[in-house]
C-alpha positions as CSV (number, residue, x, y, z in Angstrom):
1,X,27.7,-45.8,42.0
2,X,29.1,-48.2,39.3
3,X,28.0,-45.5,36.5
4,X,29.8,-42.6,38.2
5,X,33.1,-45.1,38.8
6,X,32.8,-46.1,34.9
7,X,32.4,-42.8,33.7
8,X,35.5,-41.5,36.1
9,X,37.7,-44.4,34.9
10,X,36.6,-43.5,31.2
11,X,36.8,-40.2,31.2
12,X,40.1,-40.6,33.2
13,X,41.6,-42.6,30.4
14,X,40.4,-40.3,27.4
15,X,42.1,-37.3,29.0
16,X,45.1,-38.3,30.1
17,X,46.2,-40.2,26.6
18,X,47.2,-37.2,24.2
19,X,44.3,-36.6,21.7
20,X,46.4,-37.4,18.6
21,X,46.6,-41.1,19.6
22,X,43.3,-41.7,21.3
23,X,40.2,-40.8,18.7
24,X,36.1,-41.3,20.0
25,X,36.3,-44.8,18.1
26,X,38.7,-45.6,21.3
27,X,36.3,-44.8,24.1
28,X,33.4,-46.9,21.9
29,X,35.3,-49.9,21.8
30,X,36.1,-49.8,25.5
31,X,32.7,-49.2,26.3
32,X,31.7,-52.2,23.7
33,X,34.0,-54.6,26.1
34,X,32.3,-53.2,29.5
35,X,28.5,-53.9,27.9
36,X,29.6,-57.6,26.7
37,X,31.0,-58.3,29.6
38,X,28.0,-57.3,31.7
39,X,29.7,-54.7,33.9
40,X,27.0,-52.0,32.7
41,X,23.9,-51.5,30.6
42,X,23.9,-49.9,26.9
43,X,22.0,-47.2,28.1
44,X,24.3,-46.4,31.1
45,X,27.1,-46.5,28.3
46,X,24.9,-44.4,25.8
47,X,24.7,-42.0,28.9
48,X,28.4,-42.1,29.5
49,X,29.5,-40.9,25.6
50,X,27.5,-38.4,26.1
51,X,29.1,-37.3,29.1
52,X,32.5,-37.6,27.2
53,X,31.1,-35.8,24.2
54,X,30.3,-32.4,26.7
55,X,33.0,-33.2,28.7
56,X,35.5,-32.7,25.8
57,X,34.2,-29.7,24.2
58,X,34.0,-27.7,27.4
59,X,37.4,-29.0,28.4
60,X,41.1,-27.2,27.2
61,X,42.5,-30.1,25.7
62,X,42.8,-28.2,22.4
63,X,46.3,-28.1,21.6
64,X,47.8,-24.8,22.2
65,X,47.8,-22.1,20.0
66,X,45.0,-23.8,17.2
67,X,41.8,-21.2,18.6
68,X,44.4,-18.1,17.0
69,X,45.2,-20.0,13.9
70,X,41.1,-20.3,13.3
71,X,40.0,-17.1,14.4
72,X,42.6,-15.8,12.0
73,X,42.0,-18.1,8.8
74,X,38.1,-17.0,9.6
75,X,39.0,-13.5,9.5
76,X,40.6,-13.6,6.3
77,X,37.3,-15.6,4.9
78,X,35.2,-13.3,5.8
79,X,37.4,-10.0,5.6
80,X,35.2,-7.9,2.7
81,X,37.7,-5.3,0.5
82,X,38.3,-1.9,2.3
83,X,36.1,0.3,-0.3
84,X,32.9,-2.2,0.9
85,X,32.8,-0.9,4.5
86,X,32.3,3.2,2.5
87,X,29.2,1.9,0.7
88,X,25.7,1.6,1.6
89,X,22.8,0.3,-0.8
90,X,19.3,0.6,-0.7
91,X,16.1,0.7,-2.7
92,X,12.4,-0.5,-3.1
93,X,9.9,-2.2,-5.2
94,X,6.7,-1.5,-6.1
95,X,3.7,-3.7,-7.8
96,X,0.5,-1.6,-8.2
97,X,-2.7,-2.2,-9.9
98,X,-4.3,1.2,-10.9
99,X,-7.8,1.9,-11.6
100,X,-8.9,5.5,-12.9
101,X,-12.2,7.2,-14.1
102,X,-12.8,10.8,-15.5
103,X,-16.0,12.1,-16.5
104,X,-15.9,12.8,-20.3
105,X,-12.6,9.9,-20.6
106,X,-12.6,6.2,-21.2
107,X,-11.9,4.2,-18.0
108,X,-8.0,3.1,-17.5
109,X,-7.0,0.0,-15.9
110,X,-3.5,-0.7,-15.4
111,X,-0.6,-2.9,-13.9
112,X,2.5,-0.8,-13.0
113,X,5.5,-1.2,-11.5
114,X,8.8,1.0,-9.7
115,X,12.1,-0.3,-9.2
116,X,14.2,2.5,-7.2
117,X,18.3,1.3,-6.8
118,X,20.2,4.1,-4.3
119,X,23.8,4.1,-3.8
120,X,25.6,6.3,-1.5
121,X,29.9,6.3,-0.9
122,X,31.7,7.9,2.0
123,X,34.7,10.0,-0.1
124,X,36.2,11.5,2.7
125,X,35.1,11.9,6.5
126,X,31.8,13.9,6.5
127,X,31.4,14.1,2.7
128,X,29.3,11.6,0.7
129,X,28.6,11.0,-2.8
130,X,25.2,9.6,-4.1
131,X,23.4,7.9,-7.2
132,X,19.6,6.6,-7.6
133,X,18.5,4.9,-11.0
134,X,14.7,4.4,-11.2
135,X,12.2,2.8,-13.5
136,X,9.9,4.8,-15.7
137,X,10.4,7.1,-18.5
138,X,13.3,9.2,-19.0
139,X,11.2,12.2,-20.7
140,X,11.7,15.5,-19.6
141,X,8.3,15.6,-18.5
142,X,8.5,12.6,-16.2
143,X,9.6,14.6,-13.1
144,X,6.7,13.2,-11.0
145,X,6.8,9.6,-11.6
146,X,9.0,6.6,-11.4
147,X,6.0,4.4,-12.2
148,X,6.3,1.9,-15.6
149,X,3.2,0.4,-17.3
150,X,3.2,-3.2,-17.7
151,X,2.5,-2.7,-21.8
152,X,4.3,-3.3,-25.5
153,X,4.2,-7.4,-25.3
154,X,7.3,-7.7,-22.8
155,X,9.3,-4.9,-24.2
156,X,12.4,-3.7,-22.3
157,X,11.8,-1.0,-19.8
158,X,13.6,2.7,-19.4
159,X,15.8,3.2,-16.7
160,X,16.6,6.6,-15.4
161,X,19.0,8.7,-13.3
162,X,16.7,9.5,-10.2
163,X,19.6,11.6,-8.5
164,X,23.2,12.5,-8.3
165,X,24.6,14.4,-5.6
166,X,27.1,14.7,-2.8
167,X,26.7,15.8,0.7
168,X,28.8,17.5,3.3
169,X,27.8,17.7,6.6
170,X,31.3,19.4,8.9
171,X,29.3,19.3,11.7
172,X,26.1,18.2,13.5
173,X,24.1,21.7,12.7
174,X,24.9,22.1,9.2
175,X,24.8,19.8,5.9
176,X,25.3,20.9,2.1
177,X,24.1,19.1,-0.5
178,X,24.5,19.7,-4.6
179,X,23.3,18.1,-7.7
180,X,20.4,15.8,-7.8
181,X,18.9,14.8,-4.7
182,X,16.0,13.5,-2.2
183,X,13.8,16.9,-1.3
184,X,12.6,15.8,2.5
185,X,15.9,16.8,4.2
186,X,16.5,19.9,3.0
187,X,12.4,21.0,2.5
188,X,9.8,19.7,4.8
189,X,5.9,19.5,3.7
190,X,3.5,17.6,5.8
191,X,1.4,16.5,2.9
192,X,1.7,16.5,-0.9
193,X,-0.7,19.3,-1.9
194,X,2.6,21.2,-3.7
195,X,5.3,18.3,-4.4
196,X,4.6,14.9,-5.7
197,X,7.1,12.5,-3.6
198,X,8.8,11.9,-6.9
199,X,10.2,14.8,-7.2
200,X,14.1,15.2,-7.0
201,X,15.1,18.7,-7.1
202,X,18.2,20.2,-9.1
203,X,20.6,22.5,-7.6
204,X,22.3,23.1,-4.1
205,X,20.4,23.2,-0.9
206,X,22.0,24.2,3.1
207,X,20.2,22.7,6.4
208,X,20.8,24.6,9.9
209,X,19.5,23.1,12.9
210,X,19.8,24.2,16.3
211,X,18.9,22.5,19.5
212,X,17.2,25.1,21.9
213,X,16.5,22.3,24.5
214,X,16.4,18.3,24.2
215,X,13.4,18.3,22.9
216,X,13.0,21.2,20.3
217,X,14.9,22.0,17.7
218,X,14.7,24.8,15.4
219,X,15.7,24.7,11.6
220,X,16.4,27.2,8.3
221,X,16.7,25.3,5.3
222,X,17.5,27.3,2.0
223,X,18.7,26.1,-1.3
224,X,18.5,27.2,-5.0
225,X,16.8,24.8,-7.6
226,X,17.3,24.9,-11.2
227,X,13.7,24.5,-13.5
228,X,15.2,24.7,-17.0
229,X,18.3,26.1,-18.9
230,X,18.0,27.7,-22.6
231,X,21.5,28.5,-24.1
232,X,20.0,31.3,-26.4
233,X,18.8,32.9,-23.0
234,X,20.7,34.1,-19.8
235,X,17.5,34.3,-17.9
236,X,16.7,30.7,-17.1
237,X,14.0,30.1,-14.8
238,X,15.0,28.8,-11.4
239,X,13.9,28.8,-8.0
240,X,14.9,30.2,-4.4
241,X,13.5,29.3,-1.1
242,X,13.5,29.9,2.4
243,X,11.9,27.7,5.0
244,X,11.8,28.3,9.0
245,X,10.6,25.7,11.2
246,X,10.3,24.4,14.8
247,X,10.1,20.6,15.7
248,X,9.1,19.7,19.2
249,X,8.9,16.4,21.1
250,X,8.0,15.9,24.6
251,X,8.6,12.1,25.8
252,X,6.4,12.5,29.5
253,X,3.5,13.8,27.4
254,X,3.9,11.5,24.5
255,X,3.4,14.8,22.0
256,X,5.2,16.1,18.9
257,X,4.8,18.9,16.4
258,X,6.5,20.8,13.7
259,X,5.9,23.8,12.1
260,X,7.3,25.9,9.3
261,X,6.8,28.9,7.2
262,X,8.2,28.8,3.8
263,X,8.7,31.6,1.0
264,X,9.3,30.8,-2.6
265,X,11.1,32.4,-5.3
266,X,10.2,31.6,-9.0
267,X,12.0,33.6,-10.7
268,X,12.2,34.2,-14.6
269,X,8.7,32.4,-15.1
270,X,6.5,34.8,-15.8
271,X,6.1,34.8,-19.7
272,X,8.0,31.6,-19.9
273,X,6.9,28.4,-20.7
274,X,8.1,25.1,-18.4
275,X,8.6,21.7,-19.1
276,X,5.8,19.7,-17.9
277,X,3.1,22.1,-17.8
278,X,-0.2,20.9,-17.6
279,X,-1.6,24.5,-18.5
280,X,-4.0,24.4,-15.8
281,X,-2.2,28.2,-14.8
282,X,-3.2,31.5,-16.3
283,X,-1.3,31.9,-19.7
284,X,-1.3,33.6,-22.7
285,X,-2.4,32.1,-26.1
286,X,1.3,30.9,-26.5
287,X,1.5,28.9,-23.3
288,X,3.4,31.8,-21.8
289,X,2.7,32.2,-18.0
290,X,0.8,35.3,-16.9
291,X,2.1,35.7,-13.1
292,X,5.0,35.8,-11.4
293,X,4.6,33.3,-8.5
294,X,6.0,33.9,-5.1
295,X,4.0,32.4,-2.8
296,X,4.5,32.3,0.8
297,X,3.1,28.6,2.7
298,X,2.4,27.7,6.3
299,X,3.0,24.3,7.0
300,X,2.2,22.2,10.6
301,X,1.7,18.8,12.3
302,X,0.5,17.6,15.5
303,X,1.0,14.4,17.1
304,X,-0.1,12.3,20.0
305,X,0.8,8.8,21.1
306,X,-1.7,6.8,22.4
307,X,-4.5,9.6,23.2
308,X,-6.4,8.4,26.0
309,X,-5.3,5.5,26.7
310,X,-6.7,4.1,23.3
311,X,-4.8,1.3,21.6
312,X,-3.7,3.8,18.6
313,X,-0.3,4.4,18.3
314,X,-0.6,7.7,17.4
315,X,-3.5,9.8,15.9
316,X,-2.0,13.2,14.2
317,X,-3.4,16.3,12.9
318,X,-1.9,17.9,9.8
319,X,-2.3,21.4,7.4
320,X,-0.7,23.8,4.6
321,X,-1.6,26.5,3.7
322,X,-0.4,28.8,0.7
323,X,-0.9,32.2,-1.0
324,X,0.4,33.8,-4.0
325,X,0.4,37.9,-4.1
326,X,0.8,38.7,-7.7
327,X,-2.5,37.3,-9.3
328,X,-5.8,39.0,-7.8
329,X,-7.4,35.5,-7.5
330,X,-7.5,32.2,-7.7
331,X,-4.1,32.5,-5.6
332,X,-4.6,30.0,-2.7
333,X,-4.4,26.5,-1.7
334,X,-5.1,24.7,1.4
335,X,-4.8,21.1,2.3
336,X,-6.2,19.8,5.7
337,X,-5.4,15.9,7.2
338,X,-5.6,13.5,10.1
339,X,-3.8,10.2,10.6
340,X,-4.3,7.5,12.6
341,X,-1.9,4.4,13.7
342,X,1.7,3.9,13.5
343,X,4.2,6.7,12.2
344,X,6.1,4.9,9.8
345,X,4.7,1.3,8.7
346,X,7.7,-1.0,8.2
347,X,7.3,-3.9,10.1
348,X,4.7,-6.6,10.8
349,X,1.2,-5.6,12.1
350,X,2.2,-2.0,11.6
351,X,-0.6,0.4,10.2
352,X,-1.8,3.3,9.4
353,X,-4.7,5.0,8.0
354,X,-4.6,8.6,6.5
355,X,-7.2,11.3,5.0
356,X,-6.7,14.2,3.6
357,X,-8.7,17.1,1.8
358,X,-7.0,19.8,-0.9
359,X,-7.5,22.6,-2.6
360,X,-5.3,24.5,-4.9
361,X,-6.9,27.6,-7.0
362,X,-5.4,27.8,-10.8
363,X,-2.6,30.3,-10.2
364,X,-1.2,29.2,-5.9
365,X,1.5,27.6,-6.9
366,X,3.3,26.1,-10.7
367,X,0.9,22.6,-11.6
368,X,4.1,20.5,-12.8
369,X,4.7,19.8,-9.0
370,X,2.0,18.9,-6.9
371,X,0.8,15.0,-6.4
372,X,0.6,13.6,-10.2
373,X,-2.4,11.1,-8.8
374,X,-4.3,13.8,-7.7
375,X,-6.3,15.0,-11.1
376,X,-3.2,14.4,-13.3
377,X,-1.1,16.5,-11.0
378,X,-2.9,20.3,-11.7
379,X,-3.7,22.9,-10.1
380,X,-7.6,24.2,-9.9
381,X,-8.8,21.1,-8.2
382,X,-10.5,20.0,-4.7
383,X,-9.7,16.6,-4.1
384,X,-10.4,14.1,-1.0
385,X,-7.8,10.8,-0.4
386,X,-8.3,8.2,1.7
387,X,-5.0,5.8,2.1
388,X,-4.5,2.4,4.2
389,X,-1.4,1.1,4.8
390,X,-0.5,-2.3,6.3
391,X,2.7,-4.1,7.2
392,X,3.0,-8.1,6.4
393,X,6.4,-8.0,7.6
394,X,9.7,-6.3,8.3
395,X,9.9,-3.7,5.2
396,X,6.8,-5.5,3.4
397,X,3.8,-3.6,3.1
398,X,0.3,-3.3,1.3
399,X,-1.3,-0.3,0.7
400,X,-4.9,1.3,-0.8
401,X,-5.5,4.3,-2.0
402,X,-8.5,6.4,-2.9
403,X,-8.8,9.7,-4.8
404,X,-11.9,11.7,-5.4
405,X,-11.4,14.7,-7.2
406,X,-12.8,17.5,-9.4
407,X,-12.4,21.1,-10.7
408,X,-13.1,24.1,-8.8
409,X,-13.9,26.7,-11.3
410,X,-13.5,24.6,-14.9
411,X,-16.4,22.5,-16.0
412,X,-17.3,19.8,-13.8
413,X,-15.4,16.3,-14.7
414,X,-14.7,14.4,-11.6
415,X,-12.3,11.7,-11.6
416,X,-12.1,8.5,-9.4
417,X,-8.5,7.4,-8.9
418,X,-8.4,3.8,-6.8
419,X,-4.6,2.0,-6.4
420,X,-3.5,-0.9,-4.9
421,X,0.1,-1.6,-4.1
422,X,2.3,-4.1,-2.6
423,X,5.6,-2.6,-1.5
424,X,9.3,-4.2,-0.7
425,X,12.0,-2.7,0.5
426,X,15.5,-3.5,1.4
């Protein structure tokens, strides 16, 4: 009873004197006077400022009008310049250790690194501009990898443009894109057995989409790519594509799938001879190509969550197929995969492990554009890949990976390809 009294009478007295005049150093030296004189305990008066101390920042006492002037001063702290809120940044970092063998070749062990830097800019409403610099060289036969050797006693490193574009999308259904850019969006391949990730395609692509019910959607996408420009020749080599698809995804029975048919147009390459050619594909004694390639390519993927009841997150089932008309052989290429674990691994105890087989005869498709870590990147090979991925945190990741691979018709020289990476993205 005397504690409650005390505190009343203190609290009483705090309050009703105008905060100005009456600091905490008041209310100690009152409460000083009460534990001298014996009325009450230190600890009942240790109790008591404690009380106060809640009391007063749960009470109004502040003096009218000061919560506006701090929000306000805050505000103009933290306020960031207009053109920040249009721009978005993003990129990744890789460390990798890369060991290869090929029969007939010296061993290669190597540290590596890739340093990707993305920057994207809202112009206008629904129209974007974009610009990715990436480590590596900046040859004209680099197409396929951003990766830099660790080499030449700490010498500087290249940095190149990765891709340039802009992006219009009017509406929910349709999107244009133009210069440099990312290929996922605008051409969809469940595996790598004909582009290497790396690759940033040249040109102007469109994406339809069309939602026949909430979950499927089907999708055209169509674009034309630029592969090289001679200014003593008006019949530069490009490319034109069209590609079909359907993607499903039904929540009660935890399934998904896509599928896709795609046609390709190379045209102007038959007796030419591109940039980056590995000369794995029929040619002439001058490099010149022998066949015109228009291959046509089935692609699908088939998902599950959680098939039964087993504590996967999802186990999927992949494929490509592709066939070129104009040679008489050698014209096909097949790739066949199965994954295990999460979908995308980019937070902490995520996972996923992946395998996949391929097969691509000398003349299905052009061999500066598949995977450049399976057998240099060529065509006439058979390869199998193993890859684990692990997440150590929120965008941190480790990953191992494992190629096996070999000719199919050339002489025998199979190559072991193992690399380990640690990746970081932000």
């Amino acid at each position: 009873m005397k504690k409650l009294i005390l505190s009343l009478f203190v609290l009483g007295g705090a309050f009703m004197l105008p905060i100005q005049t009456y600091a905490e150093s008041d209310v100690d030296i009152l409460l000083r006077k009460f534990v001298e004189r014996g009325i009450v305990s230190s600890e009942v008066a240790q109790e008591i400022k404690e009380e106060i101390r809640t009391e007063k920042i749960t009470s109004n006492t502040v003096p009218a009008g000061i919560e506006n002037r701090v929000v306000a001063l805050e505000e103009k702290q933290s306020k960031a310049p207009k053109w920040i809120d249009k721009i978005k940044l993003k990129g990744d970092f890789r460390l990798r250790y890369e060991h290869k063998e090929r029969k007939g070749k010296n061993d290669v062990e190597r540290a590596r690194i890739r340093y990707r830097l993305g920057i994207e800019s809202k112009v206008v409403d629904k129209v974007i501009v974009g610009l990715g610099v990436a480590s590596g060289s900046d040859s004209s036969t680099s197409a396929r990898s951003t990766n830099q050797d660790l080499q030449d006693v700490f010498s500087r490193k290249s940095f190149s443009l990765d891709y340039a574009f802009f992006e219009y999308e009017p509406t929910d259904w349709l999107s244009v894109i133009g210069g440099k850019f990312k290929r996922k969006k605008y051409l969809w391949e469940p595996g790598d057995l004909l582009w290497d990730t790396d690759i940033t395609p040249e040109g102007g692509s469109i994406k339809l989409k069309y939602n026949l019910v909430d979950n499927a959607e089907i999708y055209t996408n169509t674009g034309v790519w630029i592969l090289d420009e001679s200014t003593g020749n008006t019949s530069d080599p490009y490319l034109f594509y069209v590609q079909s698809g359907i993607k499903i995804k039904d929540s009660f029975s935890k399934t998904d799938a896509q599928v896709a048919v795609t046609y390709y147009g190379f045209d102007n390459v038959k007796g030419s001879t591109l940039d980056g050619a590995l000369g794995d594909n029929s040619a002439d004694v001058a490099g010149n190509l022998l066949y015109e390639f228009t291959p046509i390519a089935v692609s699908a993927e088939v998902g599950v969550e959680e098939p039964f009841d087993l504590s996967i997150p999802r186990v999927a089932a992949f494929g490509e197929f592709i066939h070129n008309p104009d040679p008489s052989d050698e014209n096909n290429g097949w790739l066949m995969g199965l994954k295990l674990g999460d979908k995308k691994v980019n937070n902490k105890n995520k996972w996923q492990v992946k395998y996949m087989f391929a097969r691509l005869q000398k003349d299905a498709f052009l061999d500066m554009l598949p995977d450049a870590d399976r057998y240099s990147g060529g065509t006439d090979i058979v390869s199998h890949e193993g890859v684990l991925q692990y997440g150590l945190n929120k965008n941190v990741m480790i990953e191992l990976d494992y190629y096996r691979s070999n000719r199919v018709n050339s002489a025998s020289k199979p190559e072991n390809v193992f690399q380990t990476s640690a990746n970081f993205k932000f």
